[in-house]
N, C-alpha and C positions, 0 to 999 in steps of 0.2 A: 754559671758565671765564672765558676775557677778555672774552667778551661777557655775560656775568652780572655782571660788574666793571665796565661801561659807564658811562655816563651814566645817571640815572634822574629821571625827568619830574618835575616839580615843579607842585604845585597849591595858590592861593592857598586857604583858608578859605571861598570861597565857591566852589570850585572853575571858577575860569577860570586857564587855564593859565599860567604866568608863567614858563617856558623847563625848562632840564636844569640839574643839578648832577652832580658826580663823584660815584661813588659811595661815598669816603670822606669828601665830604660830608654825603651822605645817611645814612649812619650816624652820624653828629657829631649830626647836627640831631634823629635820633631819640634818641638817647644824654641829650641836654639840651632832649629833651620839647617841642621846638617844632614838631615835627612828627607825623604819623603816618602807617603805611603804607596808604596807599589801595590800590593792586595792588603783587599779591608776586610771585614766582616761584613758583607751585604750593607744596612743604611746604616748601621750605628754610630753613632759621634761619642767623641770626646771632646766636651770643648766645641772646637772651630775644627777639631780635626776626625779625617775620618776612623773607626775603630782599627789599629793595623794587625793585619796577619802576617804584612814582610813587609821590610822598611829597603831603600834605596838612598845610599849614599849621593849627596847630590857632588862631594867632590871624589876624583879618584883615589885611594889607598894604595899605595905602595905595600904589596904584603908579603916581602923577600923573608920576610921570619916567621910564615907562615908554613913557609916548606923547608923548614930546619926540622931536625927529628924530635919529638914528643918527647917530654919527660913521663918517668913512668909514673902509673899511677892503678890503683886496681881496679878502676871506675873502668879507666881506660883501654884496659884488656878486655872486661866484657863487653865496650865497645867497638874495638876493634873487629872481636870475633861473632859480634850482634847479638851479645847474650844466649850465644844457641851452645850448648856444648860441643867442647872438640873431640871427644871420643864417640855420642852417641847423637848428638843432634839436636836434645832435648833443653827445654830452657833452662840458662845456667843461672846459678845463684851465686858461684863462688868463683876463686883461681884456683888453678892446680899448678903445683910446680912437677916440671917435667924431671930435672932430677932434684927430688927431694930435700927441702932446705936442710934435715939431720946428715945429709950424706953431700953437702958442699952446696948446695944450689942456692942460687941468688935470686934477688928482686926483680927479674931482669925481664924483657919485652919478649927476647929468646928463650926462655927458661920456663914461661907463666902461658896457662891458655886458661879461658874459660871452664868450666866443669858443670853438670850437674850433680846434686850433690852424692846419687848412687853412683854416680860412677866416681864422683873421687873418694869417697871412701872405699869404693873395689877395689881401685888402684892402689892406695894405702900409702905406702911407706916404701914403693916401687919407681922404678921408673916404666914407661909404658910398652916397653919390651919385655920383661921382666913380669907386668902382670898378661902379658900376652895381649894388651889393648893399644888398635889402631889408629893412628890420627886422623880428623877428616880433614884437616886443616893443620898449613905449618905455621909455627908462630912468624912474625914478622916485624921488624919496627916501624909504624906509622910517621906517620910529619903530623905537624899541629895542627897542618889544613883540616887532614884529612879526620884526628879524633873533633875537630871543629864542628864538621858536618853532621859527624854521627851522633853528636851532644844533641 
């Protein structure tokens, strides 16, 4: 049942995807008709309504502040990077700063990747030249769309 209670995909009016809502959301939003069920869960109801897996905005969204760039966050780096680590691939638990917050380094989108956690303890107190380790990915900053999606 907790994952029938999940998050459920949400689709602009012209259908491009514009991220997830709770799904006590998504019943609100069908409840006061601003939305409809695009895909259900096979026959299940709620109500009068059918169980949603992704809901369909019935009017269009303007979503020009969608593609503004991301505030950081460190959710949002392992999202970015799809919680795989940036040096070995492996799934990350943490962020690494690329140069070390003791030696100037900031909070920053450019600054932070993903890590697992042997490899950010190998790296240490380094930057990734310095411990001789490779990146497989460059940091980058997202738009809101796109940590949207990946939520």
């Amino acid at each position: 049942m907790t994952t029938l209670m999940g998050s459920v995909l949400l689709y602009n009016a012209s259908f491009e995807p514009l991220g997830r809502v709770s799904f006590k959301h998504a019943v609100k939003m069908l409840v006061r008709e601003v939305a409809v069920v695009h895909e259900a869960h096979g026959e299940r109801m709620i109500g009068p309504y059918q169980w949603p897996r992704a809901l369909r905005l019935v009017r269009y969204v303007a979503t020009k502040w969608l593609y503004r760039p991301a505030g950081y966050t460190r959710q949002g780096v392992l999202a970015r990077d799809r919680h795989r680590c940036a040096y070995c691939g492996a799934r990350a638990q943490t962020v690494d700063h690329l140069v070390p917050r003791s030696r100037g380094g900031t909070w920053t989108w450019l600054n932070t990747v993903a890590a697992c956690g042997s490899c950010n303890e190998r790296k240490g107190n380094r930057t990734p030249s310095e411990a001789g380790m490779r990146l497989l990915l460059e940091p980058w900053h997202p738009t809101r769309a796109q940590i949207a999606a990946w939520a």
